[in-house]
Each structure stands twice: as structure tokens, then as C-alpha cells.
N, C-alpha and C positions, 0 to 999 in steps of 0.2 A: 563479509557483507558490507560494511562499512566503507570499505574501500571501490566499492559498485556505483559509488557518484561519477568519479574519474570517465568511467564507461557508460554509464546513463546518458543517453540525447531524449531532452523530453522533463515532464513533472515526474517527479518522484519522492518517496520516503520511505524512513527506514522506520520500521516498528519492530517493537521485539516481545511477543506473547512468552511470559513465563510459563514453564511448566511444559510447555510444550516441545515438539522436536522438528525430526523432519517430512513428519507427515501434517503440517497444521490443516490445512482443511478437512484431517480424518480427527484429531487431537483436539482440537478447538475450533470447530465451523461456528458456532457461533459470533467469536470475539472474529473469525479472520472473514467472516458475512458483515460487518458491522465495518470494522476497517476498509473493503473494498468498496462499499458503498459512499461510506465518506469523501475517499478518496476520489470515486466517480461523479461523485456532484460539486465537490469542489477543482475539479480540470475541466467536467464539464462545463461550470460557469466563467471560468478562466478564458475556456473557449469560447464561448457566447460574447463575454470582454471585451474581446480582441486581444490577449496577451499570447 
């Protein structure tokens, strides 16, 4: 996963919910609802910007 920058065009990050596997939006919808939202209000203000 870490190595998925290389290959990203675009904002991106890497989080990593313990406990979890490779179902997290069945495993941990909560913390991976909180995460995505974060994340869309801060590119969306990015993009508002102009960056």
C-alpha cells in the first residue's frame, strides 16, 4: 500500500485502521465514514483554492 504514491496522480493518503482487514467498510464503517469525509472536504477545499 505504501508504495501506491509512485502510482497515485492526484491528493491522496494512506491510513491504516487497526484491527481491521480487508473488508473495512464492513469491519470499520464508522472510523473508514469519518476518514473519507475528511478527506473530501479537505481536496474539496483544495479545489475551491485553486491547487
Amino acid at each position: 500500500m505504501t508504495g501506491s504514491a509512485e502510482e497515485a496522480h492526484g491528493e491522496w493518503r494512506y491510513e491504516r485502521i487497526d484491527g481491521a482487514g480487508h473488508w473495512l467498510p464492513l469491519e470499520a464503517p464508522d472510523t473508514v465514514t469519518r476518514l473519507l469525509l475528511d478527506f473530501l472536504s479537505q481536496t474539496a477545499g483544495a479545489e475551491r483554492a485553486g491547487r
